[in-house]
VMD Tcl script that draws the C-alpha trace (Angstrom):
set ca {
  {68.79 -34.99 -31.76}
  {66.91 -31.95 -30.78}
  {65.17 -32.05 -34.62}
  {63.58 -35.99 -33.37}
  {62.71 -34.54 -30.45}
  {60.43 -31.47 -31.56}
  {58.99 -33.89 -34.53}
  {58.16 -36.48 -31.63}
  {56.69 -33.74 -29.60}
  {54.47 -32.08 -32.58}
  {52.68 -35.70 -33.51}
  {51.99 -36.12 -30.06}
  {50.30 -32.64 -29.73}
  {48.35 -33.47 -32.95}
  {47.41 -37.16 -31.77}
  {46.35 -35.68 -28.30}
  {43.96 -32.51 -30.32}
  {42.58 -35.10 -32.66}
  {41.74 -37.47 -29.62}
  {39.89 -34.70 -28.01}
  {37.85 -33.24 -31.57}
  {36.56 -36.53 -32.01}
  {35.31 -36.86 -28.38}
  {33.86 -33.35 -28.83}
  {32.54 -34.77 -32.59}
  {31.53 -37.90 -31.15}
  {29.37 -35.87 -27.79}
  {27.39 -34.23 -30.78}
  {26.75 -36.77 -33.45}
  {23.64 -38.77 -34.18}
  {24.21 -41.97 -35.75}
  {21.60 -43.46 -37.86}
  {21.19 -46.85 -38.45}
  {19.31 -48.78 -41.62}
  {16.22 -50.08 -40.85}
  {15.97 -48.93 -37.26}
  {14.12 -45.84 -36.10}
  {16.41 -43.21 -35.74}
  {16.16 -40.75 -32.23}
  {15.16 -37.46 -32.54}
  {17.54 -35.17 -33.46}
  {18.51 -31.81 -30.93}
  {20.12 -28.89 -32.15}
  {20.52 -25.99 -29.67}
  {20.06 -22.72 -32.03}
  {22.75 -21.07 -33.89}
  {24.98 -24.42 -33.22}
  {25.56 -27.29 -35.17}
  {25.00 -31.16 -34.57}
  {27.24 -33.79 -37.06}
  {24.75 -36.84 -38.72}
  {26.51 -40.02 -39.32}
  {24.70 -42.70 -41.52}
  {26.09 -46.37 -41.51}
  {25.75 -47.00 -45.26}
  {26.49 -44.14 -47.79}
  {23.60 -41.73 -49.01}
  {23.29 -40.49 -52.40}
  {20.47 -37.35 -51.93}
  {19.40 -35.65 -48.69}
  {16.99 -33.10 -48.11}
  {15.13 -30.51 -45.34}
  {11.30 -30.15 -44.75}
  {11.81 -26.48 -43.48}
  {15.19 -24.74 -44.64}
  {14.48 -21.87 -42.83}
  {14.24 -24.19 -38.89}
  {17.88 -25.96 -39.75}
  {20.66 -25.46 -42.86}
  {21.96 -28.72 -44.12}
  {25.30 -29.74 -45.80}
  {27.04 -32.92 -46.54}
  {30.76 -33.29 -45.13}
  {31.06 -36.40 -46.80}
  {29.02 -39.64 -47.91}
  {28.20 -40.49 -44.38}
  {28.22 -37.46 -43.18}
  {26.03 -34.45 -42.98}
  {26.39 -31.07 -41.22}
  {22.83 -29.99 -39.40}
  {22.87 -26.06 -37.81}
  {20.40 -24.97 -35.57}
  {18.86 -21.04 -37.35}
  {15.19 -20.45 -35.48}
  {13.86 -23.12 -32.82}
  {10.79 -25.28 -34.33}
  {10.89 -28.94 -35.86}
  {11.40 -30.25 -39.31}
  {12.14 -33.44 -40.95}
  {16.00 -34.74 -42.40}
  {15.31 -37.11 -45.01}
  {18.36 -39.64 -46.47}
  {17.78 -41.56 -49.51}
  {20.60 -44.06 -50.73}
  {21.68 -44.43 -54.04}
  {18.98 -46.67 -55.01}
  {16.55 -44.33 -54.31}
  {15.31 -46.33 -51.27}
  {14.70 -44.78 -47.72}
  {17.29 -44.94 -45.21}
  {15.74 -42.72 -42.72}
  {13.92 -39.31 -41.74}
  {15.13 -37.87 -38.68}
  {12.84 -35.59 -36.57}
  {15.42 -32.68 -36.10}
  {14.16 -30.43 -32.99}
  {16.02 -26.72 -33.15}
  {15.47 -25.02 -29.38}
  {16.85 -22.83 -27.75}
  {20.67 -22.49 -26.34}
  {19.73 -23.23 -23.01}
  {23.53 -23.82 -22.06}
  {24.28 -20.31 -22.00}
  {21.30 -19.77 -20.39}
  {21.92 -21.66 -17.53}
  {25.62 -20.43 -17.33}
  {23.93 -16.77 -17.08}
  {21.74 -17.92 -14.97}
  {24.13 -19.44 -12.27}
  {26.00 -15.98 -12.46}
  {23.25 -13.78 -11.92}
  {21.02 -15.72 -9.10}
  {23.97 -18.55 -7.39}
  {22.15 -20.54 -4.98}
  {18.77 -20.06 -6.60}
  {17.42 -23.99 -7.44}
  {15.91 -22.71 -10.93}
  {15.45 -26.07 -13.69}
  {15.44 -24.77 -16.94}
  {14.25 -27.86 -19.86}
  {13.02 -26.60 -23.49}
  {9.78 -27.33 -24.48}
  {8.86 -27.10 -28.85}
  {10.31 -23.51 -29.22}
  {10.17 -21.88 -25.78}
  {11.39 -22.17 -22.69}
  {9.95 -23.69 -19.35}
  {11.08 -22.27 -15.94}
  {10.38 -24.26 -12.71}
  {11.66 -24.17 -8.99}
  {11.67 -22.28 -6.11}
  {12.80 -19.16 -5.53}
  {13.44 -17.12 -2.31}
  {12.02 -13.34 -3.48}
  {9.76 -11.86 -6.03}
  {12.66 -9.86 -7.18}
  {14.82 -13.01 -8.13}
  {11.77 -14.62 -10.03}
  {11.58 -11.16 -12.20}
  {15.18 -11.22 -12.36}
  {14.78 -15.12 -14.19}
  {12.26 -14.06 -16.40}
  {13.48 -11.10 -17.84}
  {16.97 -13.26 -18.65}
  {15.08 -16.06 -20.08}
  {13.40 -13.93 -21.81}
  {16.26 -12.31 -23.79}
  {16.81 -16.40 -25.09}
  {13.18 -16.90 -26.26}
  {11.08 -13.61 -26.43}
  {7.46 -14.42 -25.51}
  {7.85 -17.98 -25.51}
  {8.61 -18.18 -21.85}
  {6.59 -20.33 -19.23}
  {7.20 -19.31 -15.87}
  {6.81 -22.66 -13.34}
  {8.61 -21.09 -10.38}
  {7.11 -20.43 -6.81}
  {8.40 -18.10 -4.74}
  {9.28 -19.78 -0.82}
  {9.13 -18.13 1.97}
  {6.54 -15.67 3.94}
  {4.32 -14.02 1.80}
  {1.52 -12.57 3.84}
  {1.53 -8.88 5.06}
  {0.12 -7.45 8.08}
  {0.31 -3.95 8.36}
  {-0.64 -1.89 11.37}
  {-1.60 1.70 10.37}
  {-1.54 4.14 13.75}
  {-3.64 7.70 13.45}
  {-2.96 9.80 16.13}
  {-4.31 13.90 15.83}
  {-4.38 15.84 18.75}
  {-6.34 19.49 18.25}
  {-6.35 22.37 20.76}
  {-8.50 25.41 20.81}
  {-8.16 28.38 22.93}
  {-11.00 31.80 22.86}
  {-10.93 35.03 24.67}
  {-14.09 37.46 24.39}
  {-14.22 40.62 26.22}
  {-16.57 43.21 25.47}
  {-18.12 46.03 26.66}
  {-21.99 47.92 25.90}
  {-22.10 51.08 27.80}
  {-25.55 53.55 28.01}
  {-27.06 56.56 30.02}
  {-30.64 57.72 30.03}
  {-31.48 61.61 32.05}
  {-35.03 62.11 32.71}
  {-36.22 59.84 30.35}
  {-34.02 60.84 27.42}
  {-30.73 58.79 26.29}
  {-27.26 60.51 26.84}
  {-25.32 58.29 24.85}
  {-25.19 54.42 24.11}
  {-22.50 51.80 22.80}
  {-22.84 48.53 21.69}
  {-19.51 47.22 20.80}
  {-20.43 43.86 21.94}
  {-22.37 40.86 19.87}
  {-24.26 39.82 23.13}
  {-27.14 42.65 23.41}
  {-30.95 41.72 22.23}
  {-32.87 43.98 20.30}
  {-35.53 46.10 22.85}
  {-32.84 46.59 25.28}
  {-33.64 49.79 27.58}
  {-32.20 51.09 30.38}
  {-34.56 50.30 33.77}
  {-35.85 47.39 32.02}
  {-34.57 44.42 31.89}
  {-31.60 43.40 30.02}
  {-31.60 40.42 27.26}
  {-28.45 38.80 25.45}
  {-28.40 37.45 22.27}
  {-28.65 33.14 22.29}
  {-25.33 31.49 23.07}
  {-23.96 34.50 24.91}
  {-21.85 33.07 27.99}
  {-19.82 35.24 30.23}
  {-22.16 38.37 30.48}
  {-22.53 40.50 33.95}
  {-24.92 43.44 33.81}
  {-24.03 46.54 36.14}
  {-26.67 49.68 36.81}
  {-26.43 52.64 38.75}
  {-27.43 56.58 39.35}
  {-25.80 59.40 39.72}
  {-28.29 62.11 40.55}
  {-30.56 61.66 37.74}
  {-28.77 60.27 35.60}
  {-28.94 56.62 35.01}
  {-26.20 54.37 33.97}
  {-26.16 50.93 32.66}
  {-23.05 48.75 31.85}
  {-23.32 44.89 29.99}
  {-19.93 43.36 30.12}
  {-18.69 39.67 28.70}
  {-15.54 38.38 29.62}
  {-14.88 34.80 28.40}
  {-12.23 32.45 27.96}
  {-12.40 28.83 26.71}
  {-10.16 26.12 26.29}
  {-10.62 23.17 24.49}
  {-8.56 19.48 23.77}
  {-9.27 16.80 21.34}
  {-7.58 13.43 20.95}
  {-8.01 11.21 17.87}
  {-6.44 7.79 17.71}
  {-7.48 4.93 15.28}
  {-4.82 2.01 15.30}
  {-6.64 -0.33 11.95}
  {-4.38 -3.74 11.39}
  {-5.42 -5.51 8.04}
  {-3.58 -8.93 6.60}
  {-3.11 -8.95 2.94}
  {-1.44 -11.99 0.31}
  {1.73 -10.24 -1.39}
  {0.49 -8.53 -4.67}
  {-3.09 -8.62 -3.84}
  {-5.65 -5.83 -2.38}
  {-6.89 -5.65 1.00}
  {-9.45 -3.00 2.18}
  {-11.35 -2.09 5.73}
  {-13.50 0.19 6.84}
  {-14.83 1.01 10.38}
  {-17.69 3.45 10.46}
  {-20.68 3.56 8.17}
  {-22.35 5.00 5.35}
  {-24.25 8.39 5.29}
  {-27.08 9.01 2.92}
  {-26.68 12.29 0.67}
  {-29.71 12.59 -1.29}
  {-28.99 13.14 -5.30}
  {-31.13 14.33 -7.91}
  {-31.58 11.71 -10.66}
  {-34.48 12.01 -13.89}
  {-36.87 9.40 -11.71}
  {-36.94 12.30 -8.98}
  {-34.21 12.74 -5.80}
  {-32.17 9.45 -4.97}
  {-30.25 8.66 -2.25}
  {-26.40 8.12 -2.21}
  {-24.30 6.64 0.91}
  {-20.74 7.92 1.40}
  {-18.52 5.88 3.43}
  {-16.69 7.86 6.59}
  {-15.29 6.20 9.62}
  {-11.39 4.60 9.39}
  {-10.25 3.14 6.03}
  {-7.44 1.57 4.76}
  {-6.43 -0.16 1.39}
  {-3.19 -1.28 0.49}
  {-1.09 -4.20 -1.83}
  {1.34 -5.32 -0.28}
  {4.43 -6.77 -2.32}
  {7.46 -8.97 -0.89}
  {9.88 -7.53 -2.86}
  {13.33 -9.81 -1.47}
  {13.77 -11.44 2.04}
  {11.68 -9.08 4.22}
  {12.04 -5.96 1.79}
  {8.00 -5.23 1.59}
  {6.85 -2.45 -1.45}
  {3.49 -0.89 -0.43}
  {0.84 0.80 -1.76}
  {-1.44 2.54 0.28}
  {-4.10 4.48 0.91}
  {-5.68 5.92 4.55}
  {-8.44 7.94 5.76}
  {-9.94 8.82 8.57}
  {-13.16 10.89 8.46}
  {-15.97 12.05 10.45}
  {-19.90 14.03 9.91}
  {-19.37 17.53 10.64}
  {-22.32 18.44 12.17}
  {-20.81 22.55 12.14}
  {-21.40 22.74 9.01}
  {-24.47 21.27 6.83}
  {-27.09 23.10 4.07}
  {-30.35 22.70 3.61}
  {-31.38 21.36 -0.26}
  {-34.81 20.00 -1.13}
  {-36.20 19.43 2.34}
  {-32.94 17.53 3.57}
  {-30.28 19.23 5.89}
  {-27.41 17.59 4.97}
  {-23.94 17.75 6.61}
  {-20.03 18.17 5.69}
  {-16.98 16.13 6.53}
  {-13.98 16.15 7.74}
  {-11.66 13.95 6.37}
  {-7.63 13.08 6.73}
  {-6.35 11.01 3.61}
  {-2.95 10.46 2.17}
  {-2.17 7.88 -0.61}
  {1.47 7.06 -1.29}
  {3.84 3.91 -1.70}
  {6.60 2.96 0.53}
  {9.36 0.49 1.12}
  {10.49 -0.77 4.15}
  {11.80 -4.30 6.06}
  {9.59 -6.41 8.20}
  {8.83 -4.59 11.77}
  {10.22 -1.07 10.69}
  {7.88 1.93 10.48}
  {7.93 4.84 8.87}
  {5.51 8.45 9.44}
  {4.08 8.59 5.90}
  {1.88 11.90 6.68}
  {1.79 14.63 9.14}
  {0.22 17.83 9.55}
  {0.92 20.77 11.75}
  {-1.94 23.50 11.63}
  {-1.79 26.65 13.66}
  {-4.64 29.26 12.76}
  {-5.32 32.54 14.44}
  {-7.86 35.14 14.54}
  {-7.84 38.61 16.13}
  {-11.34 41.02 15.98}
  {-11.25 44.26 17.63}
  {-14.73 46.48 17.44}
  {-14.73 49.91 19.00}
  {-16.13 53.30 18.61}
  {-14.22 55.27 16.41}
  {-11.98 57.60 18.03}
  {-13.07 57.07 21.54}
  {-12.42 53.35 21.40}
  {-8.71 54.56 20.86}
  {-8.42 56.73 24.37}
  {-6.18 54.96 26.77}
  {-7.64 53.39 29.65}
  {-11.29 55.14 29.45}
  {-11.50 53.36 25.75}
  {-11.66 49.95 27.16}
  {-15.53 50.82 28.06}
  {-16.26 51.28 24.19}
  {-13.96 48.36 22.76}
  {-14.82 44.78 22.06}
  {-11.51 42.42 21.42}
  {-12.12 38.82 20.38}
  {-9.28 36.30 20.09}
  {-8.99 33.12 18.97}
  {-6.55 30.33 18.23}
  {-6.66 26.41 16.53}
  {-3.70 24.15 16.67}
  {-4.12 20.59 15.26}
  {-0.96 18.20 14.72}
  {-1.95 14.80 12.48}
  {-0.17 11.40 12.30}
  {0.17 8.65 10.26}
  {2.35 5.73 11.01}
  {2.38 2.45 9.12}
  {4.77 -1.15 10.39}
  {4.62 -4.01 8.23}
  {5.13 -7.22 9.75}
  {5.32 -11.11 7.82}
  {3.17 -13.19 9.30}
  {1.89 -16.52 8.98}
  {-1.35 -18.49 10.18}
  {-1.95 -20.03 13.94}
  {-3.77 -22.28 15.29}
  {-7.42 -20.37 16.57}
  {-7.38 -21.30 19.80}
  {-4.01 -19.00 20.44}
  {-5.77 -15.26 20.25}
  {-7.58 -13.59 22.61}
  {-10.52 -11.83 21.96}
  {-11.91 -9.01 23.41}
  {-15.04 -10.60 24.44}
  {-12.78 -13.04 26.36}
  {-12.38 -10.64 29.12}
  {-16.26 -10.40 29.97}
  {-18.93 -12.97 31.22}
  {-22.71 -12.41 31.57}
  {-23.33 -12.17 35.39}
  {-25.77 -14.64 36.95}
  {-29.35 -13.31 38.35}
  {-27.39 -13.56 41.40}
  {-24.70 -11.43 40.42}
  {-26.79 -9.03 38.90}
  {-29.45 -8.30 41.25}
  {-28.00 -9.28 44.90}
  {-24.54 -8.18 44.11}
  {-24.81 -5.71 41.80}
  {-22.62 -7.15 39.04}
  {-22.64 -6.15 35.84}
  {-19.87 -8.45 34.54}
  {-19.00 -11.96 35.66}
  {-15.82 -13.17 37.79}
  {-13.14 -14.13 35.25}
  {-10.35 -16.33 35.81}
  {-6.38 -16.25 34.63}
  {-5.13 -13.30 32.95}
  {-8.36 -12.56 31.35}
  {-9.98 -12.01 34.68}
  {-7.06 -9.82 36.02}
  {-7.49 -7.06 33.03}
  {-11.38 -7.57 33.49}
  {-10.87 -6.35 37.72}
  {-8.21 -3.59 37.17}
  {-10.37 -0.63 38.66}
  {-10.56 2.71 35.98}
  {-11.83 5.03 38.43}
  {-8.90 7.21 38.81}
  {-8.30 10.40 37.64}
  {-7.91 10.70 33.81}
  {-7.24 13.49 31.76}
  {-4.74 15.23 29.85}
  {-2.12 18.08 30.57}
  {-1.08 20.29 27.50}
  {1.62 23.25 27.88}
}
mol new
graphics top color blue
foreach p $ca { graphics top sphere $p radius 0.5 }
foreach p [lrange $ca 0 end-1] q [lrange $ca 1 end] { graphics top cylinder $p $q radius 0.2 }
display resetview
C-alpha cells in the first residue's frame, strides 16, 4: 500500500516539473513558421533561447559564430546562446536544399540582472532601462546627482562604454551662495622722546638728539624746526645765569580702528561656474619688445565657485574668494610711472554642506608688535635723570579676518517680487528741491518708511 502510494506521488512530482520546464521552454522559444517571416530573435548574453521549426531541417548555419553558438537538439530544434551582444543571421535549409527561413538573432545585454541590481541599489528611483544594438540606454528621473552616478557606474559594469545616459535629475538645482567678509584691524602708537641742549656764552655745553623730530640748522636762541610729519612736539627754553637751556619733547599716542565688510551673493546652475567681481581694474605698465604696455589687474571683491547638488540638499563647492584693495603705503617708481601694491585676502578650498548651513572657511588672527628704544649710551641708562636722553617708540597691529559662506537652493520668481535699492529713493520735484530743501522724494509703504528713518545719531564703535 505504502509502495502505490510513493510511486503515485513520484509521477506526480515528475508530471508537475515537466509542466513547469515546458512553460519555462515554451517563455523562451521562437517558433518559425514556412513561408512566413519569422520575428527577430532576442538572446540576452551568456543565456540561451530554444528555436523550434514546424517542418524538419536538414543543415543550419551562423553568419557570426563568435555573436551566438548554435546546436541542434533535435530535427526541429536548435539551441541559440547569447556570447558578445551584436546581430547575426540563423539560416535553416530543409532537406531539399530549399529555404525555410533566416532569423535575425539580436544578442544584448542581460538587462534582467541589471534591473534586479538596480532595484537593490536605488528602490524608489523610476530608472527604464531598454537595450539598444549592443549597449544600453538609461532614461528617467532621478532625485540627486549622486544616484544618477550611482546608475551609471552599475550599468556600466553590464556594457562597458556602450552606455547612454537619458536620465534627468528632478528637483532644485540652482545654488545661491552668500559669501560674508568681515576684518576688523586695530592699531595703537606711543612716541615719546626727548632732545636736550645747552649753549654758555656762545659755546655749546652738551646736546642730545635722541628724537627723529629735530631739523637740520637747529640752534639754541633761534628758532626751532621739526622734521615733516612730526606731531606731538612742545619746545621748552630757559637760563640759568648764563647758561642757556633748550628742551624739544614729543609725546604721542594714536589709536586707530578699521572695519571691512563685503557680503557678495552670486546664483550659479549645479556643476557650472559662476564668477563676480566688484571693484575695477588697475593699470600696471609692462615692458613688451613694441616698447612699455599696459596691464589691468582686477582688485575689489571676487568670488568664483561651482556649485554641485550632490543628494537632496547635500551641496559640494568649489570656491574661490578675494577681497583686495590699492595700497597706496607702498608703491615704486619704474620708467616714469609710480605704481602701487596691494593688499589682498584670498582663500580657495572646497566644502560640503546642506542647504542654509554655513560654515567659516578662513580666518586670520594677526597680532604684530614693535618696541624701539634710542638713548645715549650710558646716560640714557641713569634712573629717572635718563628719561631726558631716551627716545621709546611703541607700536602694535591687530587684524582678525573672516570668511563665511551659506548655500541656499533657490528657484526663479516672478520680477515684480524684489525690491531694489533704487526703490527706496525718488527724484524730488523743483519744488521739493529748492523751496523745501529736499533732496529725495516722499515715498510711500515700506519703501518710504526705510527712506525717512533719520541716521543722524551717534555712530561709532567701542573696542576693549
Amino acid at each position: 500500500m505504502s509502495m502505490s502510494i510513493l510511486l503515485r506521488a513520484g509521477l506526480m512530482a515528475a508530471a508537475l516539473s515537466t509542466t513547469v520546464l515546458t512553460g519555462a521552454a515554451s517563455a523562451e522559444t521562437l517558433r518559425v513558421m514556412r513561408g512566413s517571416v519569422s520575428q527577430p530573435l532576442q538572446v540576452p548574453m551568456n543565456r540561451a533561447v530554444v528555436v523550434e521549426s514546424d517542418t524538419p531541417f536538414a543543415e543550419l548555419s551562423i553568419a557570426n559564430p563568435g555573436i551566438a553558438d548554435i546546436s541542434t537538439l533535435s530535427d526541429r530544434s536548435i539551441y541559440v546562446l547569447g556570447k558578445t551582444p551584436g546581430r547575426t543571421t540563423l539560416t535553416l535549409l530543409a532537406p531539399d536544399g530549399r529555404l525555410i527561413s533566416n532569423v535575425d538573432v539580436h544578442v544584448t545585454p542581460d538587462i534582467a540582472e541589471f534591473k534586479e541590481r538596480l532595484q537593490q541599489i536605488l528602490p524608489g528611483e523610476p530608472i527604464e532601462v531598454r537595450t539598444a544594438n549592443d549597449g544600453i540606454v538609461l532614461s528617467g528621473v532621478v532625485s540627486s546627482t549622486a544616484k544618477l552616478d550611482r546608475a551609471l557606474d552599475l550599468a556600466n559594469r553590464y556594457a562597458p562604454e556602450r552606455v547612454s545616459n537619458l536620465m534627468s535629475v528632478g528637483g532644485t538645482q540652482q545654488v545661491m551662495l552668500k559669501v560674508r567678509f568681515a576684518e576688523m584691524q586695530r592699531s595703537v602708537s606711543k612716541n615719546l622722546g626727548v632732545s636736550l641742549a645747552a649753549q654758555n656764552g656762545g659755546r655749546n655745553i652738551s646736546a642730545g638728539e635722541t628724537g627723529t623730530f629735530l631739523s637740520p640748522g637747529n640752534s639754541i636762541g633761534g628758532p626751532i624746526t621739526t622734521a615733516p610729519g612730526t606731531r606731538g612736539a612742545l619746545n621748552i627754553g630757559f637760563n640759568a645765569g648764563s647758561v642757556q637751556f633748550a628742551v624739544l619733547l614729543e609725546a604721542l599716542e594714536s589709536k586707530g580702528v578699521v572695519r571691512t565688510l563685503a557680503e557678495p551673493n552670486l546664483t550659479a546652475l549645479s556643476g557650472q561656474e559662476a564668477r563676480f567681481l566688484g571693484g575695477g581694474e588697475y593699470p600696471i605698465p609692462v615692458l613688451s619688445d613694441d616698447g612699455v604696455a599696459v596691464e589691468y589687474k582686477p582688485f575689489g571683491v571676487e568670488l568664483s565657485f561651482t556649485p554641485t547638488v550632490v543628494d537632496g540638499d547635500i551641496i559640494n563647492l568649489q570656491l574661490n574668494a578675494a577681497v583686495s584693495s590699492i595700497d597706496t603705503t607702498i608703491s615704486i617708481e619704474s620708467g616714469g610711472f609710480s605704481i602701487n601694491a596691494f593688499k589682498r585676502r584670498e582663500t580657495s578650498t572646497t566644502v560640503e554642506m546642506r542647504d542654509g548651513e554655513s560654515f567659516a572657511i578662513a580666518g586670520l588672527l594677526q597680532d604684530d608688535f614693535r618696541n624701539l628704544n634710542n638713548q645715549l649710551p650710558w646716560i640714557g641708562d641713569v634712573p629717572i635723570l635718563g628719561a631726558l636722553f631716551r627716545s621709546s617708540d611703541y607700536q602694535r597691529n591687530q587684524s582678525e579676518l573672516v570668511i563665511i559662506i551659506t548655500p541656499h537652493l533657490v528657484t526663479p520668481t516672478r520680477g515684480d517680487v524684489y525690491a531694489l535699492p533704487t526703490d527706496r529713493v525718488r527724484l524730488p520735484t523743483e519744488r521739493e528741491f529748492f523751496l523745501n530743501g529736499s533732496v529725495v522724494g516722499p515715498q510711500r509703504g515700506a519703501a518710504g518708511e526705510v527712506a525717512r528713518q533719520d541716521f543722524s545719531t551717534s555712530y561709532g564703535y567701542v573696542m576693549e
